[in-house]
VMD Tcl script that builds the backbone (N, CA, C; Angstrom):
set m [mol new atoms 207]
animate dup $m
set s [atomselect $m all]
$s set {name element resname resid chain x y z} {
  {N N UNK 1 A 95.972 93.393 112.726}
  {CA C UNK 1 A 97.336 93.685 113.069}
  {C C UNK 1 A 97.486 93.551 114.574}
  {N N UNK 2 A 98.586 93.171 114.945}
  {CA C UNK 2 A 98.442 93.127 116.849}
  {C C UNK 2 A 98.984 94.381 116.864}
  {N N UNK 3 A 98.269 94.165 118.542}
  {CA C UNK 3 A 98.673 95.220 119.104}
  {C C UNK 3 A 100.250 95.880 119.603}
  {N N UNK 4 A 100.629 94.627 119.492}
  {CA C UNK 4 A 102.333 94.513 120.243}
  {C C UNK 4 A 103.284 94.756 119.392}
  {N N UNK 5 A 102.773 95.744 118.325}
  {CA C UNK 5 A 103.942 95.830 116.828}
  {C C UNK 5 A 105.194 96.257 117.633}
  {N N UNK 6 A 105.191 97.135 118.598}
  {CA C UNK 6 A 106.625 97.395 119.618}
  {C C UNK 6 A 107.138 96.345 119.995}
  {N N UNK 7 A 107.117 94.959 120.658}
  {CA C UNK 7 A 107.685 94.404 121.036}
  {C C UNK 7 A 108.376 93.268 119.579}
  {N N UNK 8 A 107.471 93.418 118.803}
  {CA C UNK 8 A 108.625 92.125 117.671}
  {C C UNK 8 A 108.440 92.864 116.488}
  {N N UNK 9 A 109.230 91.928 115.631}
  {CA C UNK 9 A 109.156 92.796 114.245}
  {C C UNK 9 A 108.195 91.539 113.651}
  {N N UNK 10 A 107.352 93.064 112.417}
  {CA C UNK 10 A 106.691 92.031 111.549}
  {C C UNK 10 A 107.198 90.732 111.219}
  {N N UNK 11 A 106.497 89.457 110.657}
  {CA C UNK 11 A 106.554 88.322 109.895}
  {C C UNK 11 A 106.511 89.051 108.286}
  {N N UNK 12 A 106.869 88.181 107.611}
  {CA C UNK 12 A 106.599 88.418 106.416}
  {C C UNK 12 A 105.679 88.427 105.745}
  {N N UNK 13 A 104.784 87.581 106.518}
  {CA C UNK 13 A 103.339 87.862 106.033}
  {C C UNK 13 A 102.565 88.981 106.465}
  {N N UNK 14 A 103.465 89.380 107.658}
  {CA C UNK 14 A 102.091 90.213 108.641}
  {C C UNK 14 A 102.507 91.234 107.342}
  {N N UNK 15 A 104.107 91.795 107.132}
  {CA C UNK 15 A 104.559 92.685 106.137}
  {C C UNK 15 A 103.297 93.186 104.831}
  {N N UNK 16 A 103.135 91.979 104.191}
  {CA C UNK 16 A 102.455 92.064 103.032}
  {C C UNK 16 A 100.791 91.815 103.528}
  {N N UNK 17 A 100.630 92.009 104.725}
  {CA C UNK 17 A 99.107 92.046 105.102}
  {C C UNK 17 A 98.602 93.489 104.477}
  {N N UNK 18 A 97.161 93.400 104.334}
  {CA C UNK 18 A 96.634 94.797 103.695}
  {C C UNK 18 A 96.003 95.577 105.385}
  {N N UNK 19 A 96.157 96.971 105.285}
  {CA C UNK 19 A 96.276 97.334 106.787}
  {C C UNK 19 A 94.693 98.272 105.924}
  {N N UNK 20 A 93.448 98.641 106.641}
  {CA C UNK 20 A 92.901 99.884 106.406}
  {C C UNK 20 A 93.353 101.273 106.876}
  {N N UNK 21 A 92.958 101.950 105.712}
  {CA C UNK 21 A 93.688 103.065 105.798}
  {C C UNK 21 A 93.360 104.160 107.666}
  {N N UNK 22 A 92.596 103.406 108.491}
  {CA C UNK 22 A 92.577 103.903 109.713}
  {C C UNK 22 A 93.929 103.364 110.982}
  {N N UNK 23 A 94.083 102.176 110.208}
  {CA C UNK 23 A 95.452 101.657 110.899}
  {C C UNK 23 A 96.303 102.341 110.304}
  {N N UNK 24 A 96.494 102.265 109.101}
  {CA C UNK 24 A 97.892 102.910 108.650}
  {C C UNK 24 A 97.930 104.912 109.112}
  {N N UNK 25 A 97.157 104.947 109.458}
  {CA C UNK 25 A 96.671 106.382 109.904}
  {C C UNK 25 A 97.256 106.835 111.408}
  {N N UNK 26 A 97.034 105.473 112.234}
  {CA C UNK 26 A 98.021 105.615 113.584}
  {C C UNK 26 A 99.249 105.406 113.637}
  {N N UNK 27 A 99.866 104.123 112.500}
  {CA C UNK 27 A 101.082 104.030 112.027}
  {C C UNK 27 A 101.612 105.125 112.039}
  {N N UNK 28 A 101.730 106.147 110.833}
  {CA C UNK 28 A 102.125 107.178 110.081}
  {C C UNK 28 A 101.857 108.299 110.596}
  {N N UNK 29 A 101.021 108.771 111.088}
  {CA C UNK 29 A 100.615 109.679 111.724}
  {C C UNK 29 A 100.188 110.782 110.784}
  {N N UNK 30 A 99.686 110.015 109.628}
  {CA C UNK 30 A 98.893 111.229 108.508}
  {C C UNK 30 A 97.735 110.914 107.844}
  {N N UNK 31 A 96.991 111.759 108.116}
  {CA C UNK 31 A 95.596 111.321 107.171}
  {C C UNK 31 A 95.538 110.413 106.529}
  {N N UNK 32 A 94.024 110.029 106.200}
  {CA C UNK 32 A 93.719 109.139 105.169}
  {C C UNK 32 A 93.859 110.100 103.648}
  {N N UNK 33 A 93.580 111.177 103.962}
  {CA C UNK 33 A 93.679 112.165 102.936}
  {C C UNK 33 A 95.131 112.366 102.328}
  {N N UNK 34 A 95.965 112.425 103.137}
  {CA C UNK 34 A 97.723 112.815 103.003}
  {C C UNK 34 A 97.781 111.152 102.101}
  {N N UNK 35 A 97.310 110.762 102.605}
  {CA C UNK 35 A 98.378 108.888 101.884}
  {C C UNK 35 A 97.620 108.554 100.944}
  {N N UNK 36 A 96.289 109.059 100.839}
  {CA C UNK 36 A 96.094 108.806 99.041}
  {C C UNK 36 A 96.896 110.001 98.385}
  {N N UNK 37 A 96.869 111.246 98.871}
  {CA C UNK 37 A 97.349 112.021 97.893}
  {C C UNK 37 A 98.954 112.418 97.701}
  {N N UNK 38 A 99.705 112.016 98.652}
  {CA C UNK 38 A 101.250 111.649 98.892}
  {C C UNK 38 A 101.664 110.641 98.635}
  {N N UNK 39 A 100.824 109.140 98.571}
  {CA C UNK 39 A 101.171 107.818 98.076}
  {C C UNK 39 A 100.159 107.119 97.436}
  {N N UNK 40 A 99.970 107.513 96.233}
  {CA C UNK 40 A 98.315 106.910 95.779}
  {C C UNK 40 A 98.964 105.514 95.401}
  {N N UNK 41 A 100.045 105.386 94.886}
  {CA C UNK 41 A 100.626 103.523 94.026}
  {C C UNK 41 A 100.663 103.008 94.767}
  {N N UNK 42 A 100.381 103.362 97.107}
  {CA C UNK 42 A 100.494 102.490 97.492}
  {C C UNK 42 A 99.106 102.003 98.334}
  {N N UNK 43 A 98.157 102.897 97.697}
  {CA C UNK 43 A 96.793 102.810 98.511}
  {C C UNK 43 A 96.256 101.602 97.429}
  {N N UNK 44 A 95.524 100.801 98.499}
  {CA C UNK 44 A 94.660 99.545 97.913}
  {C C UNK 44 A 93.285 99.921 98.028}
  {N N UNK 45 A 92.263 99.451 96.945}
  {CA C UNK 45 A 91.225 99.753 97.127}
  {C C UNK 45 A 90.190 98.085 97.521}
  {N N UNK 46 A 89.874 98.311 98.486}
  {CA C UNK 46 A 89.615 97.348 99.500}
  {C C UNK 46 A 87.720 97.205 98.684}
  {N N UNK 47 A 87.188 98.132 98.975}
  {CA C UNK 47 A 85.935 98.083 98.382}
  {C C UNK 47 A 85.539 99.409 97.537}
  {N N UNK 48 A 83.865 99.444 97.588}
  {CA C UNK 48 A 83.771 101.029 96.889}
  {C C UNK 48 A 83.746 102.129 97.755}
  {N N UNK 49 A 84.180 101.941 99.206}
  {CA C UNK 49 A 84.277 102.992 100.010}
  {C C UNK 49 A 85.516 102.524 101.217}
  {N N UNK 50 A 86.265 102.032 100.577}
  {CA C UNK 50 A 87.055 101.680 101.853}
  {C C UNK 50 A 88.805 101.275 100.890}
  {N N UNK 51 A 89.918 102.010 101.967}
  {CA C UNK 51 A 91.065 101.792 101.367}
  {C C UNK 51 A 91.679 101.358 102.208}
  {N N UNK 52 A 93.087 100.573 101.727}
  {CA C UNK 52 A 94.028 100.082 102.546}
  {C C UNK 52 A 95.335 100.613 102.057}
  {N N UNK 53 A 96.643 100.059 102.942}
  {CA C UNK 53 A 97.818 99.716 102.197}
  {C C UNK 53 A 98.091 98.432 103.036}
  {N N UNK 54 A 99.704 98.176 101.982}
  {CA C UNK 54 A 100.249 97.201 103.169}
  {C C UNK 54 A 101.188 97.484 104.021}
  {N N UNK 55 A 101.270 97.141 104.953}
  {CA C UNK 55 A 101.942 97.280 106.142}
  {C C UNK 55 A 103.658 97.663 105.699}
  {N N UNK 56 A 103.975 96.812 105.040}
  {CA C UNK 56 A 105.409 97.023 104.724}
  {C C UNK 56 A 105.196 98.831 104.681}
  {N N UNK 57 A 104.667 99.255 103.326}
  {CA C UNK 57 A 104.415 100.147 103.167}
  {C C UNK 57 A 104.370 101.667 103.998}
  {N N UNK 58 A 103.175 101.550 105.018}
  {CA C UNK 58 A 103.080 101.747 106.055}
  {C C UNK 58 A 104.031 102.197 106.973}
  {N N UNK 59 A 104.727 100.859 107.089}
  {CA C UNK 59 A 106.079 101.590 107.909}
  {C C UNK 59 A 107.303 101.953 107.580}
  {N N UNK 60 A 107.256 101.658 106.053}
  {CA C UNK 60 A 108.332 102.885 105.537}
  {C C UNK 60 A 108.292 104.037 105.644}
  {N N UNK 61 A 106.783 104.144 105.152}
  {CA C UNK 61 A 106.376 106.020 105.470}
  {C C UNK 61 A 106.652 106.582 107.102}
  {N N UNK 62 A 106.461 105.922 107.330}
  {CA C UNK 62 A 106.505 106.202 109.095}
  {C C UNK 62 A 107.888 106.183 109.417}
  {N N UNK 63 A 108.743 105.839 108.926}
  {CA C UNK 63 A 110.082 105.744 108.995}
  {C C UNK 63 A 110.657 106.566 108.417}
  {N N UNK 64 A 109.873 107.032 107.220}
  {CA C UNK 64 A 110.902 108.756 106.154}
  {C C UNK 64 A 111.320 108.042 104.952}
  {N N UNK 65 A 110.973 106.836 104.986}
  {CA C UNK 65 A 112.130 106.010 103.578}
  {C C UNK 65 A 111.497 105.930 102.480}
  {N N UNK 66 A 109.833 106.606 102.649}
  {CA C UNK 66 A 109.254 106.948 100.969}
  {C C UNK 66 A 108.822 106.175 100.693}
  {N N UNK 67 A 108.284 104.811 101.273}
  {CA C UNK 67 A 107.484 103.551 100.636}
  {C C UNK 67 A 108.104 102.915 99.384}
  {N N UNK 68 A 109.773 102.175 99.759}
  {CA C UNK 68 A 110.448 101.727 98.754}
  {C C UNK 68 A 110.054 100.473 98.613}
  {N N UNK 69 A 110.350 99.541 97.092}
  {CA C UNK 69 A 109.653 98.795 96.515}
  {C C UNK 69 A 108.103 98.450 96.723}
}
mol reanalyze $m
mol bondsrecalc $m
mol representation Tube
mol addrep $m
């Protein structure tokens, strides 16, 4: 993910990129613990020890809008 998410808005791809759940963690500003257990339909399971979401995602929550579609 760049660093410069302040200066432009996502692409549509960057949107549907899979973020690990340590990025989406600075995004949101909530645990890895809070977003499996507040948004598990939107956590990806990346391997057998490692989760993601996608970005869209991500910054809905971070926004208050509940991770719509």
């Amino acid at each position: 993910m760049s660093q410069d998410l302040g200066e432009k808005l996502p692409s549509w791809l960057e949107l549907e990129s899979v973020q690990k759940l340590s990025v989406v963690e600075k995004i949101t500003s909530l645990s890895a613990d809070s977003l499996r257990r507040r948004f598990p339909k939107y956590v990806i399971k990346l391997s057998p020890r490692r989760d993601g979401m996608k970005l869209k995602h991500a910054l809905a929550i971070a926004n208050g809008i509940g991770a719509a579609s």
